[in-house]
C-alpha positions in Angstrom: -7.3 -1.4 -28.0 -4.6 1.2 -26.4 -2.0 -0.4 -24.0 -3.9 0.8 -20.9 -7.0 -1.8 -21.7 -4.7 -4.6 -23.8 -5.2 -8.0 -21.6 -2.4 -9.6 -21.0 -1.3 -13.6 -20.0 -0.8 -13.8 -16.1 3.0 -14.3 -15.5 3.4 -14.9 -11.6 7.0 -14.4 -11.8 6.5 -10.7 -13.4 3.7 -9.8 -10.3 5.6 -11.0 -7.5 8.5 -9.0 -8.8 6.5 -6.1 -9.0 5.1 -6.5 -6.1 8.1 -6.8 -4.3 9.9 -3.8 -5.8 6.8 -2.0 -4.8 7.3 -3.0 -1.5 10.7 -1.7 -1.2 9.9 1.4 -2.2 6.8 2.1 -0.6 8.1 3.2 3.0 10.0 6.0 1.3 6.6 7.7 0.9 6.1 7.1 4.5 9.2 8.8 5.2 8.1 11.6 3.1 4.6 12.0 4.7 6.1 12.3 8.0 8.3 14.9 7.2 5.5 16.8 5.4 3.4 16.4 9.3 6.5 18.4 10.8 3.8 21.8 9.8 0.5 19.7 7.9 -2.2 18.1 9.5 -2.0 14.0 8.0 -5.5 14.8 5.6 -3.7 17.9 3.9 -0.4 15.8 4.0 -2.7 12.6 2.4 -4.9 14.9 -0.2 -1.4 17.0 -1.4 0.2 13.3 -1.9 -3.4 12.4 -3.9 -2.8 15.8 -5.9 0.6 15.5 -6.9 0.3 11.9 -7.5 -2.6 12.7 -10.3 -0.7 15.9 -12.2 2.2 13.6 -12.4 0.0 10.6 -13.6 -2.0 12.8 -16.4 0.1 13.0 -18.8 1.1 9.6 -19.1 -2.5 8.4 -18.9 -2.9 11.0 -22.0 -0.4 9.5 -23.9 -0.9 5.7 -23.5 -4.5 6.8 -24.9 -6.5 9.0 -23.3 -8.4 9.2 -20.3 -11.5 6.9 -19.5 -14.6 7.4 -18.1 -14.6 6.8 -13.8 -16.6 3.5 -12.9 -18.2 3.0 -9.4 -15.6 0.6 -8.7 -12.5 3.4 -9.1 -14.7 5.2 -6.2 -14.5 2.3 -3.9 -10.5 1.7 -4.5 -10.4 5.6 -4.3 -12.2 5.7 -1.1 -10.6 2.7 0.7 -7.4 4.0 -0.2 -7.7 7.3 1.3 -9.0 6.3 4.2 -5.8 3.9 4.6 -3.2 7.1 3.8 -5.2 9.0 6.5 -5.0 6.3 9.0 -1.6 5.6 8.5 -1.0 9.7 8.5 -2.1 9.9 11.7 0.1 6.8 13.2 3.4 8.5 11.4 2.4 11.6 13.4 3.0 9.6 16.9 4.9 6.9 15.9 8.3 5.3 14.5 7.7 4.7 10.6 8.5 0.9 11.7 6.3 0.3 14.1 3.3 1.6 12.4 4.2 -0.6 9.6 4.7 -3.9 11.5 1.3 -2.9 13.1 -0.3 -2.3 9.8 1.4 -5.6 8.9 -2.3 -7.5 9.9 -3.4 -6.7 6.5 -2.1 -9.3 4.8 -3.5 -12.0 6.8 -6.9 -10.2 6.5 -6.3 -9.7 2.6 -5.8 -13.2 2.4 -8.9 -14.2 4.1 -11.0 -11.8 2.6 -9.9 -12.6 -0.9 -11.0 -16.4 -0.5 -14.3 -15.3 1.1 -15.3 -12.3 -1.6 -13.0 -13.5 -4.7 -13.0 -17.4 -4.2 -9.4 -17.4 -4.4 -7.2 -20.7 -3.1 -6.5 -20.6 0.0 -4.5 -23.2 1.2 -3.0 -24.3 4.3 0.5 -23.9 3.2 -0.2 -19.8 2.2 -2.5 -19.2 5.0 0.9 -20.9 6.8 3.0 -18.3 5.7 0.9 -15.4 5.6 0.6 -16.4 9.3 4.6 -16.7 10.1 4.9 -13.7 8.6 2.4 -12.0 10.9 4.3 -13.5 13.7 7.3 -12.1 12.8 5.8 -8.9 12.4 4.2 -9.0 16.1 8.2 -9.9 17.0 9.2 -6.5 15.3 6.7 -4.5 17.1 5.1 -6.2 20.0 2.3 -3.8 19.8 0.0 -3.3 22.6 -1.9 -0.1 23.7 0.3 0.0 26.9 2.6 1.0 24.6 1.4 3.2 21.9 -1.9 4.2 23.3 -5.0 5.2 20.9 -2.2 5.6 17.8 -1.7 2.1 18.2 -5.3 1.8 16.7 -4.4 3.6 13.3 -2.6 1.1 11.8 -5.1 -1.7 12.1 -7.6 0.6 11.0 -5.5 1.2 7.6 -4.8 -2.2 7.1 -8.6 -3.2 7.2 -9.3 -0.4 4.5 -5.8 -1.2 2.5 -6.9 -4.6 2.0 -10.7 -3.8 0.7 -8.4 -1.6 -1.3 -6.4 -4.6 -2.6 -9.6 -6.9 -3.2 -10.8 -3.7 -5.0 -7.7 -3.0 -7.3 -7.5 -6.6 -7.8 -11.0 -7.6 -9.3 -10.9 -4.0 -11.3 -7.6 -5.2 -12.7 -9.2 -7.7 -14.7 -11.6 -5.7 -16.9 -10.0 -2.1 -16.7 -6.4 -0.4 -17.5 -3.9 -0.3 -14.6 -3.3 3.6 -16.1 -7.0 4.6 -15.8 -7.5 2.1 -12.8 -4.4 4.2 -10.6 -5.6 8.0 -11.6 -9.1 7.6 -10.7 -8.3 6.2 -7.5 -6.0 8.8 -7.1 -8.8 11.4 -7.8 -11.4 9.7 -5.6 -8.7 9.7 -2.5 -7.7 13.2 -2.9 -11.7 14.2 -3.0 -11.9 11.7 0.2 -9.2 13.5 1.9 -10.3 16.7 0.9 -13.7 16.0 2.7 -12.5 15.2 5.7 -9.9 18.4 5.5 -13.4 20.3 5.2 -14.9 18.6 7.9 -11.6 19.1 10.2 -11.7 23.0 9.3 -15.1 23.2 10.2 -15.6 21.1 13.3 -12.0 22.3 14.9 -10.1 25.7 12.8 -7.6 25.5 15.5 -6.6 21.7 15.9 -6.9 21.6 12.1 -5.8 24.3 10.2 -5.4 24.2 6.2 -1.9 25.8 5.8 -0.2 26.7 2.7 2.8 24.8 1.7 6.4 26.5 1.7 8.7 25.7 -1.2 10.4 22.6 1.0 6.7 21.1 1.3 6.2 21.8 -2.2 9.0 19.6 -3.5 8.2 17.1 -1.1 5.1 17.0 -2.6 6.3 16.6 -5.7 8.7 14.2 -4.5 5.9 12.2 -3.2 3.8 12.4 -5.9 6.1 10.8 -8.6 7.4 7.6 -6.0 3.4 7.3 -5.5 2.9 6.8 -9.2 5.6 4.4 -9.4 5.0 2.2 -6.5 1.2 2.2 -7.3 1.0 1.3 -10.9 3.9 -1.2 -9.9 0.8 -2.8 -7.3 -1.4 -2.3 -9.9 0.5 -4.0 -12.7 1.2 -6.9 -10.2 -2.5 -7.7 -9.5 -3.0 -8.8 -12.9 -0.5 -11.6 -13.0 -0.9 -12.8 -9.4 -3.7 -13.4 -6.7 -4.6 -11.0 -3.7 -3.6 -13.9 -1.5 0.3 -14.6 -3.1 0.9 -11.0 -2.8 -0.5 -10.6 0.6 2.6 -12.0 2.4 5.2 -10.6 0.1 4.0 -7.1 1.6 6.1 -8.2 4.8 9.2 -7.4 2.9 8.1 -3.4 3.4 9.7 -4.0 6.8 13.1 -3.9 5.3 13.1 -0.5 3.7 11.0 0.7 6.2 13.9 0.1 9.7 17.0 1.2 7.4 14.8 4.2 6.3 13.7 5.0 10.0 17.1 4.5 11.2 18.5 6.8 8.4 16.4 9.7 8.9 15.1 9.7 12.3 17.6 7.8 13.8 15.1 5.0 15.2 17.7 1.8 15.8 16.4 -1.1 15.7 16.7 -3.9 18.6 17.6 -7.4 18.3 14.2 -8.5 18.6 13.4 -6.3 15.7 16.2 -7.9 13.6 14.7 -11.3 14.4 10.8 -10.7 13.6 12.0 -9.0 10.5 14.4 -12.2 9.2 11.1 -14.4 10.1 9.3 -11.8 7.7 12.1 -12.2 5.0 11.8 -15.7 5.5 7.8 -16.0 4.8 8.2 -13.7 2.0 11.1 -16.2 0.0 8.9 -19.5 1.0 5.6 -17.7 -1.0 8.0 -16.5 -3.7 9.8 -20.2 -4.4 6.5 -21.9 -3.9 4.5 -19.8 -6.7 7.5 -20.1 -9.1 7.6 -23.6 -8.7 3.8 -24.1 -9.0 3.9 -21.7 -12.3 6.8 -24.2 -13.9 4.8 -26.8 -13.2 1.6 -25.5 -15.2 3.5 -24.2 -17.8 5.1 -28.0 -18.1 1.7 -29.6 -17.9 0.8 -30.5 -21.6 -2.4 -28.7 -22.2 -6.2 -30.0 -21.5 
């Protein structure tokens, strides 16, 4: 067996980790996407991401042990997952990075919910508990409502519902497939979803969606983009095989963080008080899953065996 297809012992610890260094990271790519829609329409902005992301990851899938035949199931993540970067694309365009991400920030309750339903995972009242404090102190962050946002408000939900088929995706492929040859196919699959709908765009409205060629800034960005999407994805990846769809579904509240110093930083969106509270309620559900797992894992690994 290579390393790519080795199974390996769940260690929840590891996953939640990963899954919250992923997290941290992840509204950097955001950031990145938004400056890209300065000149790019969000499908040439998501299928450029795709692109870069897969060069980068060839190599390395080459060199762990070769590259492995695509499986129905790399379609599906593929597919869900571009469908997420384009809805999110499109709420970057008219919106503060934080806000679309405390909007998108229904996915985790939805992950969780779906996970029990489709995966039969646990799904007891003390994670549904904080999956649903965390979702309140998203709503505190944002308090979304059309008034506000309009139609672009609608984006965000409309990634998280594909995001999290993406998740119950990743995370069922996990266990029978290589994270390496799981991440570039969906890679592959997303860029050929984006790329259809950049076709369709062309076609349907030239003007409203052009196909531009990128300058040597949005090249780099690209680039840029391309090798943080490696990382943060094989780190999501990597953490699906040690811990459940549902314990990592309210850890994703800690992208909040990242996400308001990184808006504040580049765009200059300062947050409000309110915003500072919702996101310490998020911080808050976030610790309670992580202590609660790590005390559940000592206690099974101090449980003499059956």
């Amino acid at each position: 067996m290579t390393a790519d297809t080795t199974p390996t012992a769940p260690k929840p610890i590891l996953g939640m980790g990963l899954m919250i260094g992923a997290m941290l990271i992840a509204p950097g790519l955001d950031v990145i996407a938004k400056l890209l829609m300065e000149r790019l329409t969000p499908a040439e902005t998501g299928a450029g991401r795709f692109l870069a992301q897969s060069i980068v990851m060839l190599p390395i899938i080459l060199f762990a042990g070769g590259l492995k035949r695509p499986r129905p199931g790399h379609a599906a993540a593929g597919m869900f997952f571009g469908l997420t970067i384009l809805a999110i694309n499109l709420a970057l365009r008219e919106m503060p990075v934080a806000n679309t991400i405390a909007i998108f920030f229904v996915e985790p309750l939805i992950l969780t919910l779906l996970a029990a339903l489709i995966l039969g995972e646990r799904l007891g009242w003390r994670r549904l508990a904080a999956v649903a404090v965390g979702l309140i102190g998203a709503l505190v962050v944002l308090r979304p409502n059309l008034a506000a946002f309009g139609w672009a408000a609608v984006y965000p939900l409309a990634a998280a519902l594909c995001f999290a088929s993406y998740m119950l995706v990743t995370r069922a492929m996990s266990r029978t497939g290589g994270p390496l040859t799981l991440q570039f196919w969906t890679g592959v699959f997303a860029m050929l979803t984006l790329g259809a709908g950049m076709a369709v765009g062309a076609l349907a409205a030239p003007e409203a969606a052009p196909v531009l060629l990128p300058n040597g800034r949005e090249l780099a960005l690209f680039l840029l983009i391309g090798v943080f999407a490696a990382l943060v994805h094989q780190m999501i990846t990597r953490a699906l095989m040690h811990i459940e769809a549902g314990v990592a579904a309210p850890l994703q509240y800690i992208e909040i963080v990242s996400a308001t110093l990184l808006g504040l930083a580049v765009f200059g969106d300062f947050p409000d008080a309110l915003t500072w509270a919702g996101t310490a309620i998020i911080i808050a559900a976030g610790i309670y899953v992580f202590h609660r797992e790590r005390r559940l894992a000592r206690i099974a690994a101090a449980a003499p065996p059956p």
